[in-house]
mmCIF file of the N, C-alpha and C atoms, coordinates in Angstrom:
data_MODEL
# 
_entry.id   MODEL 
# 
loop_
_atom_site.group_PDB 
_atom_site.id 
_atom_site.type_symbol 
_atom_site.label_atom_id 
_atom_site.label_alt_id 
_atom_site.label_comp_id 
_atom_site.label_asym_id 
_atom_site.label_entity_id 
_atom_site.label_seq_id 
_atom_site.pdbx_PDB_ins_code 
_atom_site.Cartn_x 
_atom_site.Cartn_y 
_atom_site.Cartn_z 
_atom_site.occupancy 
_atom_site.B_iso_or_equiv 
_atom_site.pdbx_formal_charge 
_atom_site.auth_seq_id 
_atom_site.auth_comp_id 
_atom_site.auth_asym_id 
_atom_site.auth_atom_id 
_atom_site.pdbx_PDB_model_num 
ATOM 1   N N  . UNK A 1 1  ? -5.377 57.239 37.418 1.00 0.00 ? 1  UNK A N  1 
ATOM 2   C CA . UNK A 1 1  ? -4.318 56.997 38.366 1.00 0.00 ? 1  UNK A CA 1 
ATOM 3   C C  . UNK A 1 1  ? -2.978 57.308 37.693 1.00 0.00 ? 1  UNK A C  1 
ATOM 4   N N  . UNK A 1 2  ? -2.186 58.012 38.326 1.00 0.00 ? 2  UNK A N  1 
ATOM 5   C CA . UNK A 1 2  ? -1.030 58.594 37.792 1.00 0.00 ? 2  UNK A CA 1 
ATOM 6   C C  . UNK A 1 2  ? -0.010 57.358 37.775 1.00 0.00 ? 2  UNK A C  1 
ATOM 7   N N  . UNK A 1 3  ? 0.904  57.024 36.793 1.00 0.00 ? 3  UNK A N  1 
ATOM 8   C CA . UNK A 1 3  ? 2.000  56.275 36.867 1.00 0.00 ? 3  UNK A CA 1 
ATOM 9   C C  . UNK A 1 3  ? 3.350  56.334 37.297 1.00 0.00 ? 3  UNK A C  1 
ATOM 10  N N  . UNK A 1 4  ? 3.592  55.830 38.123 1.00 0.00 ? 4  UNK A N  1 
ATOM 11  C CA . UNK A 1 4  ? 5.318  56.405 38.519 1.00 0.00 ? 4  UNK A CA 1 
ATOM 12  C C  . UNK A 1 4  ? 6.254  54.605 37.756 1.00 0.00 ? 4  UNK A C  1 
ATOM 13  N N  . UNK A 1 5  ? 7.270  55.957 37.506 1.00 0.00 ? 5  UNK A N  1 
ATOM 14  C CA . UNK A 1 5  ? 7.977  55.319 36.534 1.00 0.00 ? 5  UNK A CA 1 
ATOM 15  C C  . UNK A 1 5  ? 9.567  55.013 37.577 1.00 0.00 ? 5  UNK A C  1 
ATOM 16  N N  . UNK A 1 6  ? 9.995  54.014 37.471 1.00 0.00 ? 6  UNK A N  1 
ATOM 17  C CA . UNK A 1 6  ? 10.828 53.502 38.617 1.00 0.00 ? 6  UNK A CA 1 
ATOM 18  C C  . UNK A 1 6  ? 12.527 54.088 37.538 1.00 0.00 ? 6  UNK A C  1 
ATOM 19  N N  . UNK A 1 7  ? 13.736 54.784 37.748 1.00 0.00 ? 7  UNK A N  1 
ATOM 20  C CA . UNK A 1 7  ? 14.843 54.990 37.443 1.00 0.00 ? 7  UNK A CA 1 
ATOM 21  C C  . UNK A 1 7  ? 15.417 53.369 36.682 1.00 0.00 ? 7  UNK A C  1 
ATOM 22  N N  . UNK A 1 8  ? 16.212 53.585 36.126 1.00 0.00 ? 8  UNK A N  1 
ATOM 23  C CA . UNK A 1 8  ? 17.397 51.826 36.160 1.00 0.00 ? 8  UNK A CA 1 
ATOM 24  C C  . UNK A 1 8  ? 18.299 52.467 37.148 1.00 0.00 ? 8  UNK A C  1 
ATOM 25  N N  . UNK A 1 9  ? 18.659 51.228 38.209 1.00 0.00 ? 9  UNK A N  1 
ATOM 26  C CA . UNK A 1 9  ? 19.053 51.753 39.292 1.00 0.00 ? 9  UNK A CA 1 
ATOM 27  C C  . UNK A 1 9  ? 20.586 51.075 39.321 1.00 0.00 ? 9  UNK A C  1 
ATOM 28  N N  . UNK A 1 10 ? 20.803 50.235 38.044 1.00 0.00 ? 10 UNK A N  1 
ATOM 29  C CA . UNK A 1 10 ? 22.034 49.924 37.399 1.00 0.00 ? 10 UNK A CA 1 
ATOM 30  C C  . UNK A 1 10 ? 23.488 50.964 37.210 1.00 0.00 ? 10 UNK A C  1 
ATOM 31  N N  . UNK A 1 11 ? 24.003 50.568 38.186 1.00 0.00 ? 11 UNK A N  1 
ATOM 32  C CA . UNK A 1 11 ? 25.218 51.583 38.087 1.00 0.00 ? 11 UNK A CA 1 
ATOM 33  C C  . UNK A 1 11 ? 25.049 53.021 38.293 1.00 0.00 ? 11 UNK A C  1 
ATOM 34  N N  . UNK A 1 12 ? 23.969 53.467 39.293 1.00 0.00 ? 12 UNK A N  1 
ATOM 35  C CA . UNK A 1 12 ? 23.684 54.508 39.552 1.00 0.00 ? 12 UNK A CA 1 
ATOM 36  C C  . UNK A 1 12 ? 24.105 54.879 40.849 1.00 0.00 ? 12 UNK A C  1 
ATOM 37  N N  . UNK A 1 13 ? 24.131 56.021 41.258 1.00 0.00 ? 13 UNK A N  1 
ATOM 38  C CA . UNK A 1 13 ? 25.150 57.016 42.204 1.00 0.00 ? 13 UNK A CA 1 
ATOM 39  C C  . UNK A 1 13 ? 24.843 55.745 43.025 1.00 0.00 ? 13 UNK A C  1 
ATOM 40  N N  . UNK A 1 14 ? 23.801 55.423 43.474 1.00 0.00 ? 14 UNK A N  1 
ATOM 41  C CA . UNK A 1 14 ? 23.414 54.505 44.764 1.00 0.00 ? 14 UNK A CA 1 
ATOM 42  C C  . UNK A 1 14 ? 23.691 53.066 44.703 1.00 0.00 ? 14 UNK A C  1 
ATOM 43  N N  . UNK A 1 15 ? 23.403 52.830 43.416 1.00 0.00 ? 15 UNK A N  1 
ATOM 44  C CA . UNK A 1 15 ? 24.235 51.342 43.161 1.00 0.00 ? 15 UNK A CA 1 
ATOM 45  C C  . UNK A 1 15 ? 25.190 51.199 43.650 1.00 0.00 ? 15 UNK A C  1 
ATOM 46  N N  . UNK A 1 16 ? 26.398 51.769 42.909 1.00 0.00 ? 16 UNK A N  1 
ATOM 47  C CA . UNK A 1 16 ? 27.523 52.586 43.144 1.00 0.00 ? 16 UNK A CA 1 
ATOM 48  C C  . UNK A 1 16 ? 28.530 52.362 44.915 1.00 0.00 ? 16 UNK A C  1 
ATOM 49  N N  . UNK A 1 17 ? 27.151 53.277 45.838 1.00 0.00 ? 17 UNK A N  1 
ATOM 50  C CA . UNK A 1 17 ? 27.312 53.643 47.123 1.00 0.00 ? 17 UNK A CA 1 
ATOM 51  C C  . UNK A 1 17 ? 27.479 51.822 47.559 1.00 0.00 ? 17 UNK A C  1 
ATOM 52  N N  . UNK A 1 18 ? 26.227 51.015 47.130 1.00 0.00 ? 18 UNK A N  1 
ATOM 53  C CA . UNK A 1 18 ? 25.743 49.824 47.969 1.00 0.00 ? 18 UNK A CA 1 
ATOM 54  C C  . UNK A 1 18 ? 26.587 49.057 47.445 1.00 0.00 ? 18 UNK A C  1 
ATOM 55  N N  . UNK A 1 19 ? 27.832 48.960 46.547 1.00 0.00 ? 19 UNK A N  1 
ATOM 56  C CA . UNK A 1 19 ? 28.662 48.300 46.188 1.00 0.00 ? 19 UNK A CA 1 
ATOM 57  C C  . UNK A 1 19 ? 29.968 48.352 46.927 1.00 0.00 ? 19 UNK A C  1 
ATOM 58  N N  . UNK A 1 20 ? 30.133 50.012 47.361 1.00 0.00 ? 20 UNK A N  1 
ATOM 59  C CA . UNK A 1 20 ? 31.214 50.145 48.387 1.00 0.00 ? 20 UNK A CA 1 
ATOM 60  C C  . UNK A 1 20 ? 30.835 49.542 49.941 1.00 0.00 ? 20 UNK A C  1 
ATOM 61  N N  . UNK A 1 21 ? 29.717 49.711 50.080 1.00 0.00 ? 21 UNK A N  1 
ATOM 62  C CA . UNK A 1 21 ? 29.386 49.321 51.247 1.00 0.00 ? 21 UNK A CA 1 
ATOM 63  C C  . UNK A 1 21 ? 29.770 47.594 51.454 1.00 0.00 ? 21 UNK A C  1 
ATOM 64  N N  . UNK A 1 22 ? 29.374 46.518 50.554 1.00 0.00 ? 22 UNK A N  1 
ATOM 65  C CA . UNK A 1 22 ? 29.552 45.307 50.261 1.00 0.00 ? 22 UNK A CA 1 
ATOM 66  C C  . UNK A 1 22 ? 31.419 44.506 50.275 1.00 0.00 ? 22 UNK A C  1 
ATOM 67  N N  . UNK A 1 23 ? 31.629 45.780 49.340 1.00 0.00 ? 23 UNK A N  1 
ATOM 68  C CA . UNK A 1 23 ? 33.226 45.542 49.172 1.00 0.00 ? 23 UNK A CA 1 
ATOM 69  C C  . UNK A 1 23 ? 33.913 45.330 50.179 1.00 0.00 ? 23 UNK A C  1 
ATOM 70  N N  . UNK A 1 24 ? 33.429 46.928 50.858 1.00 0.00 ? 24 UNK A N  1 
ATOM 71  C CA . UNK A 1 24 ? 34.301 47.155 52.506 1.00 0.00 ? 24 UNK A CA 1 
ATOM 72  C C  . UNK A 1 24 ? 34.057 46.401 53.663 1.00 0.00 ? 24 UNK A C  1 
ATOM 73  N N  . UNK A 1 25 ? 32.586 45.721 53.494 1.00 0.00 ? 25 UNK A N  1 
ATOM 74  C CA . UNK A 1 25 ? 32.314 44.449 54.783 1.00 0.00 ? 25 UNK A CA 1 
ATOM 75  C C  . UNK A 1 25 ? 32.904 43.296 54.181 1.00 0.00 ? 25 UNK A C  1 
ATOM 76  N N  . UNK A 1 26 ? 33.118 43.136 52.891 1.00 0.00 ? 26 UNK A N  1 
ATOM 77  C CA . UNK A 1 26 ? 33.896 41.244 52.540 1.00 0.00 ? 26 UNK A CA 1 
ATOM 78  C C  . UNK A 1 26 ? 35.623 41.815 53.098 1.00 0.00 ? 26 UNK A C  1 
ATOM 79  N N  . UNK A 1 27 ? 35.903 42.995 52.897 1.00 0.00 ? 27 UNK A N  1 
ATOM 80  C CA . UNK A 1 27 ? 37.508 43.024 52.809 1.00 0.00 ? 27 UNK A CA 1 
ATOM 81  C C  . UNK A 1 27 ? 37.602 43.088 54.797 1.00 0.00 ? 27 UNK A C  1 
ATOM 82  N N  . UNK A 1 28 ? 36.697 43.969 55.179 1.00 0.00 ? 28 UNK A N  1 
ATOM 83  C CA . UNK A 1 28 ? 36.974 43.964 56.437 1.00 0.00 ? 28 UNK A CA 1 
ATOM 84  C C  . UNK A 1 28 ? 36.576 42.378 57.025 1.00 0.00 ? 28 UNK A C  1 
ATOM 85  N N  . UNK A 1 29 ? 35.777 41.813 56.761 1.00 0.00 ? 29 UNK A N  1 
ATOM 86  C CA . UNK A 1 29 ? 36.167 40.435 57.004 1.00 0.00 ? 29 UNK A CA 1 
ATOM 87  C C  . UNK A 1 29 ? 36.867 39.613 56.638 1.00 0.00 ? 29 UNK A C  1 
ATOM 88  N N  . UNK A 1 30 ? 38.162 39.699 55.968 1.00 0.00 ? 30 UNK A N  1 
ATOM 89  C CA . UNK A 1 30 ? 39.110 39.357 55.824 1.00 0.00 ? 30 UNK A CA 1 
ATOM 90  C C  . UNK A 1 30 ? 38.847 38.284 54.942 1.00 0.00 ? 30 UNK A C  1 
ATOM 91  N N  . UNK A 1 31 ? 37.846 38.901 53.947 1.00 0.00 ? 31 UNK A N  1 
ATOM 92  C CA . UNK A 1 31 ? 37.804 37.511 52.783 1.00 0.00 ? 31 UNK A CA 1 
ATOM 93  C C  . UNK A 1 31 ? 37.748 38.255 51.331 1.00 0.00 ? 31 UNK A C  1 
ATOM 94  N N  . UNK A 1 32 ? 38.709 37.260 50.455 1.00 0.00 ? 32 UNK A N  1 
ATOM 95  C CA . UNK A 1 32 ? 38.510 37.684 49.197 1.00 0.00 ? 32 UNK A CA 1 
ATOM 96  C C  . UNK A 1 32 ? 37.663 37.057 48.563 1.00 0.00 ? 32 UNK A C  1 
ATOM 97  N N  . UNK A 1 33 ? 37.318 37.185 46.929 1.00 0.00 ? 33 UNK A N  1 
ATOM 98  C CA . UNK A 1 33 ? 35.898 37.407 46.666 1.00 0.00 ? 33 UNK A CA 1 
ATOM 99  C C  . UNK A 1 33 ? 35.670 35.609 46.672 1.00 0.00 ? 33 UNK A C  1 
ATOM 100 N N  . UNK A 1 34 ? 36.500 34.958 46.582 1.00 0.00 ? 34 UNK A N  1 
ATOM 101 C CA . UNK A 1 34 ? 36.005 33.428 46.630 1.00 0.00 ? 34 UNK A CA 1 
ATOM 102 C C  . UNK A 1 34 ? 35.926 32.811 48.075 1.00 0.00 ? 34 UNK A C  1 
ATOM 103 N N  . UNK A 1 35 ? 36.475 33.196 48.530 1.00 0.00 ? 35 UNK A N  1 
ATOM 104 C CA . UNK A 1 35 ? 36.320 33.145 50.120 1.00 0.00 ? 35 UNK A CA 1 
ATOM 105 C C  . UNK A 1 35 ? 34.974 32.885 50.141 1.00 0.00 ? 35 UNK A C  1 
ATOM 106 N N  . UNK A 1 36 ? 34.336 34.481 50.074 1.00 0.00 ? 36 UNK A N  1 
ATOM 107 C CA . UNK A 1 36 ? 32.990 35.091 50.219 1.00 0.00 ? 36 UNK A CA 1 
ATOM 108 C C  . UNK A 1 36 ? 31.774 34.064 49.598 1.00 0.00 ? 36 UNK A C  1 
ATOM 109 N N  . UNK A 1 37 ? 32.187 33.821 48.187 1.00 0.00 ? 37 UNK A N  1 
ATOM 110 C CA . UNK A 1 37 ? 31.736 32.945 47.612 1.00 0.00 ? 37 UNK A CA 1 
ATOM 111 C C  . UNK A 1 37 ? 31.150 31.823 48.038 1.00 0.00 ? 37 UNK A C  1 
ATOM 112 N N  . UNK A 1 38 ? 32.527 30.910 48.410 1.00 0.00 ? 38 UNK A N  1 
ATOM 113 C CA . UNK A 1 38 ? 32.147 29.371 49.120 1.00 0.00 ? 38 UNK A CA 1 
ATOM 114 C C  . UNK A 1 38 ? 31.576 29.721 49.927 1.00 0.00 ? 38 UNK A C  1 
ATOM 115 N N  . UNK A 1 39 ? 31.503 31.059 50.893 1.00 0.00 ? 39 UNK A N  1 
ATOM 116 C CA . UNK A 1 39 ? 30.609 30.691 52.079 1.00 0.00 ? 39 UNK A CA 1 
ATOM 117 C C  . UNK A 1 39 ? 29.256 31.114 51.541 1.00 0.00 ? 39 UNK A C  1 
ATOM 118 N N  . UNK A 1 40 ? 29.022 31.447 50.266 1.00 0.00 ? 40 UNK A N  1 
ATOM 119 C CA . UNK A 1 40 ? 27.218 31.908 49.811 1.00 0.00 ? 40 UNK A CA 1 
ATOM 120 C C  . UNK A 1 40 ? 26.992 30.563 49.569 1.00 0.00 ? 40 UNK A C  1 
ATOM 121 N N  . UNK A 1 41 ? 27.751 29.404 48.860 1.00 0.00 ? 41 UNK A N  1 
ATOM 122 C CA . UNK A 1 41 ? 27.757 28.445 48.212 1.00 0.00 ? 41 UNK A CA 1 
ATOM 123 C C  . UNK A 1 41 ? 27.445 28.909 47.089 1.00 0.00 ? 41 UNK A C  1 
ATOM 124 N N  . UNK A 1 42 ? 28.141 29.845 46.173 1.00 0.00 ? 42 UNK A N  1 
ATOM 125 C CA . UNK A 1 42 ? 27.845 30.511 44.872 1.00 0.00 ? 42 UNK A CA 1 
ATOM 126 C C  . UNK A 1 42 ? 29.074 30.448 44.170 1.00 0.00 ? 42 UNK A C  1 
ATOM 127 N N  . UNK A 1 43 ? 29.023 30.651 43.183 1.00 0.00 ? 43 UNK A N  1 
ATOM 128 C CA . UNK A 1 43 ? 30.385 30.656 41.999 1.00 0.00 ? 43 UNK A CA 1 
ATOM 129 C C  . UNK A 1 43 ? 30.637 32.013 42.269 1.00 0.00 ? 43 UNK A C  1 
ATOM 130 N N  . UNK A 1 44 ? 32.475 32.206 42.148 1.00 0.00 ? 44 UNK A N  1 
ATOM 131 C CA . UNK A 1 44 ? 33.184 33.224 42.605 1.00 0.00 ? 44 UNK A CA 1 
ATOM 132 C C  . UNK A 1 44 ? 32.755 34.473 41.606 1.00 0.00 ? 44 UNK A C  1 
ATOM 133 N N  . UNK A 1 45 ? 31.982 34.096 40.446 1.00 0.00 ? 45 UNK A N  1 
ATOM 134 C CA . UNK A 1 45 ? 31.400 35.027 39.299 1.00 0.00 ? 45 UNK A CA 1 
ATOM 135 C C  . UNK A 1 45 ? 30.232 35.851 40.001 1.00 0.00 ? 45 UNK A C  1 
ATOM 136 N N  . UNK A 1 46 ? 29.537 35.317 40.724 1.00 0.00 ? 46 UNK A N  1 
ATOM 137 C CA . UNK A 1 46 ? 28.438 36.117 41.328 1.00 0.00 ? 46 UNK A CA 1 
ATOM 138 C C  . UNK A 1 46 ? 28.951 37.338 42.351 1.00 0.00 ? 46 UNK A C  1 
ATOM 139 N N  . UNK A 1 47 ? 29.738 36.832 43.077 1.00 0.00 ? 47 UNK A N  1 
ATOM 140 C CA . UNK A 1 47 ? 30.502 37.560 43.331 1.00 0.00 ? 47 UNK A CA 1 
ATOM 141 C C  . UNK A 1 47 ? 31.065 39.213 42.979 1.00 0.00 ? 47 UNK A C  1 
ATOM 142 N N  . UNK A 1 48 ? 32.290 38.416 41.887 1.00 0.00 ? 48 UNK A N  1 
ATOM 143 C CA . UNK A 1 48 ? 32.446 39.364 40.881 1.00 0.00 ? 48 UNK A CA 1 
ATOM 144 C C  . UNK A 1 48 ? 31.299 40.130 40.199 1.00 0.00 ? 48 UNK A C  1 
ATOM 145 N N  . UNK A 1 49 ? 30.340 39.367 39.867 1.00 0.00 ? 49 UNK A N  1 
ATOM 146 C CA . UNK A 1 49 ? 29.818 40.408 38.892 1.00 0.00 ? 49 UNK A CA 1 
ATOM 147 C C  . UNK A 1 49 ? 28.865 41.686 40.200 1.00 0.00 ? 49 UNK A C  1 
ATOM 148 N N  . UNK A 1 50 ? 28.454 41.316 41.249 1.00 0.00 ? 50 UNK A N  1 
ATOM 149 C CA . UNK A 1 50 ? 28.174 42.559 42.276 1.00 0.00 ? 50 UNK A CA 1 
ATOM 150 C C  . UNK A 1 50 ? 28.851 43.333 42.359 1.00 0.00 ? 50 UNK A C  1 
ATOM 151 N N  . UNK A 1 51 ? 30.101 42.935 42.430 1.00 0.00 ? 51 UNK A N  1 
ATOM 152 C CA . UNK A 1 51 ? 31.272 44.269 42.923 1.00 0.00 ? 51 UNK A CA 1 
ATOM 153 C C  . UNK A 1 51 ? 31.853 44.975 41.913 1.00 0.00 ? 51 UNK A C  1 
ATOM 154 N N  . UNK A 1 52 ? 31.353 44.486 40.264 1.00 0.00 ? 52 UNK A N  1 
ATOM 155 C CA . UNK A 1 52 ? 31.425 45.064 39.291 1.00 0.00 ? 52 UNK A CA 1 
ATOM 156 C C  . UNK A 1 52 ? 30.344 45.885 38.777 1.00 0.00 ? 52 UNK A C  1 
ATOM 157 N N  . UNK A 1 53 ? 29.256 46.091 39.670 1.00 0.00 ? 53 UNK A N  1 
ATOM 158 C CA . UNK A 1 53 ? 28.328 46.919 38.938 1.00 0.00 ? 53 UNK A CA 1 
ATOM 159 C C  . UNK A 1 53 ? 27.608 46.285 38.176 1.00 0.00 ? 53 UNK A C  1 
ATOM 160 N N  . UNK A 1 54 ? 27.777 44.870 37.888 1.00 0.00 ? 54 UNK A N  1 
ATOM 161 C CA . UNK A 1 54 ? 26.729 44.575 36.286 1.00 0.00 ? 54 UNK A CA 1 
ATOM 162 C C  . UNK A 1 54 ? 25.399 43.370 37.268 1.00 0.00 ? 54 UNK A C  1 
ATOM 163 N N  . UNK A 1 55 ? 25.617 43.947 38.411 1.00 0.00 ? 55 UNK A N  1 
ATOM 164 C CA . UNK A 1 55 ? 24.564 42.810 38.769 1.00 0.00 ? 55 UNK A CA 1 
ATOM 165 C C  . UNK A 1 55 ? 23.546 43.572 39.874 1.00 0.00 ? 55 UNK A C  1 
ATOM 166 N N  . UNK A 1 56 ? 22.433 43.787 40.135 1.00 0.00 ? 56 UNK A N  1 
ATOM 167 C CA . UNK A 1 56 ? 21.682 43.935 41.004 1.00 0.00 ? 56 UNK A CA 1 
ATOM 168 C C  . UNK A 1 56 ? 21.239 43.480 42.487 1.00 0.00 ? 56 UNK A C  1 
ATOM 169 N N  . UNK A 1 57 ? 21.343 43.951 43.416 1.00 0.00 ? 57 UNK A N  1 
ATOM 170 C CA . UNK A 1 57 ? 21.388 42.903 44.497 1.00 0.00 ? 57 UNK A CA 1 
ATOM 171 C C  . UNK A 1 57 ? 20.283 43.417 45.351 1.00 0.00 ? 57 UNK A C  1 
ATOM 172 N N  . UNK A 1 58 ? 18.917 42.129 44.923 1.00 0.00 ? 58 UNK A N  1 
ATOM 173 C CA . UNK A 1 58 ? 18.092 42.611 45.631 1.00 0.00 ? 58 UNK A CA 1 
ATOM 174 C C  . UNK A 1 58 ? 17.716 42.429 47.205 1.00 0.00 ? 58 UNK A C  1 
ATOM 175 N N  . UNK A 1 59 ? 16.671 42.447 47.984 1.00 0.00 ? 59 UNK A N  1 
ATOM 176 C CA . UNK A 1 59 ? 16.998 42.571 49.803 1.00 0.00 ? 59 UNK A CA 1 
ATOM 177 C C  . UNK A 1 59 ? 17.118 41.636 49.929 1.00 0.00 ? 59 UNK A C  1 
ATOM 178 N N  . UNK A 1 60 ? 16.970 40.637 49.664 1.00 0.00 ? 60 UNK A N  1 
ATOM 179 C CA . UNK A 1 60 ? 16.830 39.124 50.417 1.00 0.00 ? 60 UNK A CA 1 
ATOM 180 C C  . UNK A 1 60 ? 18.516 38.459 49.898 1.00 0.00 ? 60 UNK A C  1 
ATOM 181 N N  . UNK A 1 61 ? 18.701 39.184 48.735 1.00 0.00 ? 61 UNK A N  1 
ATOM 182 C CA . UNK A 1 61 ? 20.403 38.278 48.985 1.00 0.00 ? 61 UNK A CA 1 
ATOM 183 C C  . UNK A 1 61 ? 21.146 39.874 49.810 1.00 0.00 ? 61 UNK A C  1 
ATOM 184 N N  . UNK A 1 62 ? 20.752 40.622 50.058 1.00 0.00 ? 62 UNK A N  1 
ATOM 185 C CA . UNK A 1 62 ? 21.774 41.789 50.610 1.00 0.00 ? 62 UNK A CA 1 
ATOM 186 C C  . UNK A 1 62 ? 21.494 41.123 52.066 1.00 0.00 ? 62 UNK A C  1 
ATOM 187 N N  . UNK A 1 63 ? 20.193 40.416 52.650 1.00 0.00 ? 63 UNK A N  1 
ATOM 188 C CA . UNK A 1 63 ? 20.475 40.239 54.303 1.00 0.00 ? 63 UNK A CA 1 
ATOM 189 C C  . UNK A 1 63 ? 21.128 38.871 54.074 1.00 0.00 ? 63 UNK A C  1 
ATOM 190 N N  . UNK A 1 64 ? 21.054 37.757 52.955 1.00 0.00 ? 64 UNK A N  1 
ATOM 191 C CA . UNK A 1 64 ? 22.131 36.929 52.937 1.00 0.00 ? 64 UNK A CA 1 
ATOM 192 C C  . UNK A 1 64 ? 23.471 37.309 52.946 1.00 0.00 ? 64 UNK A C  1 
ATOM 193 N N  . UNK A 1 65 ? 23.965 37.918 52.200 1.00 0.00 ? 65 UNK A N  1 
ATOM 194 C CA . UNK A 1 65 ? 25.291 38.862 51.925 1.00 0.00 ? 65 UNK A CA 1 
ATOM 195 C C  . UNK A 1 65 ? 25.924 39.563 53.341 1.00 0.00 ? 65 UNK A C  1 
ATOM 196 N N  . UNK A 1 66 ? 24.767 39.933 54.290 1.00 0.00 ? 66 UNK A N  1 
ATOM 197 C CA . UNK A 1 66 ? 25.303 40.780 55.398 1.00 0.00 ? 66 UNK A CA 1 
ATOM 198 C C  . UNK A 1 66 ? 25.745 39.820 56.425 1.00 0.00 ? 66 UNK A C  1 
ATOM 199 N N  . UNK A 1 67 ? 24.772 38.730 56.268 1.00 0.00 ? 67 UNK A N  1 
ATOM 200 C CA . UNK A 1 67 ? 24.735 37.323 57.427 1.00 0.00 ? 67 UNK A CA 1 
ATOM 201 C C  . UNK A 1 67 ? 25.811 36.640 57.255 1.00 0.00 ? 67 UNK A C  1 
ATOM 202 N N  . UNK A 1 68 ? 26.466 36.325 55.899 1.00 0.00 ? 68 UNK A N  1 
ATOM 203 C CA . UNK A 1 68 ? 27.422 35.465 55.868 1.00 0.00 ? 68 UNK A CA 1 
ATOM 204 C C  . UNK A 1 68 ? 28.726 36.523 55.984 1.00 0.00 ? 68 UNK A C  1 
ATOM 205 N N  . UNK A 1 69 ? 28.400 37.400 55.967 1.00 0.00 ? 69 UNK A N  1 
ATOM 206 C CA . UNK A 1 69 ? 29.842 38.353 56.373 1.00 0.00 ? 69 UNK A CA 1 
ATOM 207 C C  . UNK A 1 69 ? 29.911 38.576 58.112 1.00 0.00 ? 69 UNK A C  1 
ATOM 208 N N  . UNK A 1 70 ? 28.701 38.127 58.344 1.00 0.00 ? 70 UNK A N  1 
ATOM 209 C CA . UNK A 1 70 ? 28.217 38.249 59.977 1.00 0.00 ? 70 UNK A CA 1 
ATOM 210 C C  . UNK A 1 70 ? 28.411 39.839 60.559 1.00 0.00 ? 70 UNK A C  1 
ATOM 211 N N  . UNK A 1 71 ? 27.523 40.307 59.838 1.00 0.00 ? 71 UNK A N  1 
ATOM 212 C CA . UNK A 1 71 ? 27.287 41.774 59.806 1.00 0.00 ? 71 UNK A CA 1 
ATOM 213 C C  . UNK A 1 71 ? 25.814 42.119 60.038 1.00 0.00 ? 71 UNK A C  1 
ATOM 214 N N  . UNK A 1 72 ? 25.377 43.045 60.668 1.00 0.00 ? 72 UNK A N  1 
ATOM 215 C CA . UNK A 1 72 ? 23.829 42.840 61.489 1.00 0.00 ? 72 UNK A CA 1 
ATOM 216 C C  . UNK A 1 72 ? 23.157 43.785 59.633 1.00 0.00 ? 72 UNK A C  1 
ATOM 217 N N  . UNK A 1 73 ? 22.465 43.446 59.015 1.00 0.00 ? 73 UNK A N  1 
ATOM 218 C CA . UNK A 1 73 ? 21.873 43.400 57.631 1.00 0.00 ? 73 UNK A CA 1 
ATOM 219 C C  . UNK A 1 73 ? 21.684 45.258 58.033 1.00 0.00 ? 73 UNK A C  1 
ATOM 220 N N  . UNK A 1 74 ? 20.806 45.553 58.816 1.00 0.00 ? 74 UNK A N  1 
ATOM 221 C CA . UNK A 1 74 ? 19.988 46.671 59.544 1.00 0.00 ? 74 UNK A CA 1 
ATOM 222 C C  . UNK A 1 74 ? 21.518 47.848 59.332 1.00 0.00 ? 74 UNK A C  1 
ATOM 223 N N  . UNK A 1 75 ? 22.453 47.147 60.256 1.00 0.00 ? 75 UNK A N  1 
ATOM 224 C CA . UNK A 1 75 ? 23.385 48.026 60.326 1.00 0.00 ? 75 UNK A CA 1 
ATOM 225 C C  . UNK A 1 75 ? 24.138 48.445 58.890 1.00 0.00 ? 75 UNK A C  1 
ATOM 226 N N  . UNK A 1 76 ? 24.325 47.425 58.506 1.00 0.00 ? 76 UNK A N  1 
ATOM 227 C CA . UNK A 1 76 ? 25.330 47.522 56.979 1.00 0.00 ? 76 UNK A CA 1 
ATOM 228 C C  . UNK A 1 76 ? 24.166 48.078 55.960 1.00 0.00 ? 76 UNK A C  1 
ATOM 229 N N  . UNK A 1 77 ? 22.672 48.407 56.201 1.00 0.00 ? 77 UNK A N  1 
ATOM 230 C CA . UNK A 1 77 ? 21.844 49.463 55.628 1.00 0.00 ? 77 UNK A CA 1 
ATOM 231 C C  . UNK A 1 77 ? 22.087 50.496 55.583 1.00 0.00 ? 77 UNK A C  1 
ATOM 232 N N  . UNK A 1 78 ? 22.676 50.653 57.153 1.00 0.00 ? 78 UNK A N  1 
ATOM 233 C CA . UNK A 1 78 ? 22.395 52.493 57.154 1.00 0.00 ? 78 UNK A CA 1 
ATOM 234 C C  . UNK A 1 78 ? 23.488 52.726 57.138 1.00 0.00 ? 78 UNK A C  1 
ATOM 235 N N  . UNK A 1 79 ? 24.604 51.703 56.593 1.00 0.00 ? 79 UNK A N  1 
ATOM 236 C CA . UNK A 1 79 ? 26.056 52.562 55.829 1.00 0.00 ? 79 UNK A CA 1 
ATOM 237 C C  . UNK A 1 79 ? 25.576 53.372 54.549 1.00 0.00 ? 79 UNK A C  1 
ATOM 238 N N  . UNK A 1 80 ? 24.987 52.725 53.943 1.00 0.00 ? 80 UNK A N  1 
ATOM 239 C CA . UNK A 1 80 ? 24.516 52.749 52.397 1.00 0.00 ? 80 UNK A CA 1 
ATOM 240 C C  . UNK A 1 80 ? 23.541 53.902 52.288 1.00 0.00 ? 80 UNK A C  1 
ATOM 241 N N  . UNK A 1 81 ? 22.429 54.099 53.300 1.00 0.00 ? 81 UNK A N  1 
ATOM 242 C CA . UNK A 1 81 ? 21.919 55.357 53.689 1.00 0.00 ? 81 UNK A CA 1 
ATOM 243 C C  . UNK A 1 81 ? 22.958 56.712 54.002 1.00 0.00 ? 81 UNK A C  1 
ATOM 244 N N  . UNK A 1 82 ? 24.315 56.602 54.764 1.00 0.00 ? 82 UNK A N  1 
ATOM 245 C CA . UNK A 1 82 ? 24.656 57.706 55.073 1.00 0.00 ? 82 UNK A CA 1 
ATOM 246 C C  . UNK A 1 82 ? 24.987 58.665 53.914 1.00 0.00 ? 82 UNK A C  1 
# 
């Protein structure tokens, strides 16, 4: 059985993309990053460290992330797809 070997997807073109996508739904909801924060109930560092690239954001906090920005998860996908 052949092995597929998965990229580090750390700060890569697409990381990258799904970070602008994140940025531009907290700013268009008119919250800065602690704003955003209190409403995850998370420290304003978690935060930060997404929109800095040094953190990974896997699906289940990206449809948390979309919900508390009250953004349909599906839709704020296929920004990140275009």
């Amino acid at each position: 059985m052949a092995s597929t070997t998965l990229r580090k997807t750390l700060r890569s073109r697409g990381h990258r993309v799904l970070i602008g996508v994140l940025v531009a739904a907290r700013k268009a909801a008119g919250l800065n990053q602690r704003e955003f924060a209190d409403r995850l109930k998370r420290p304003r560092s978690f935060v930060g460290r997404i929109e800095a690239g040094e953190r990974r954001v896997d699906v289940v906090e990206f449809i948390e992330l979309a919900r508390v920005l009250e953004v349909d998860p599906s839709q704020l996908f296929a920004k990140v797809l275009d």
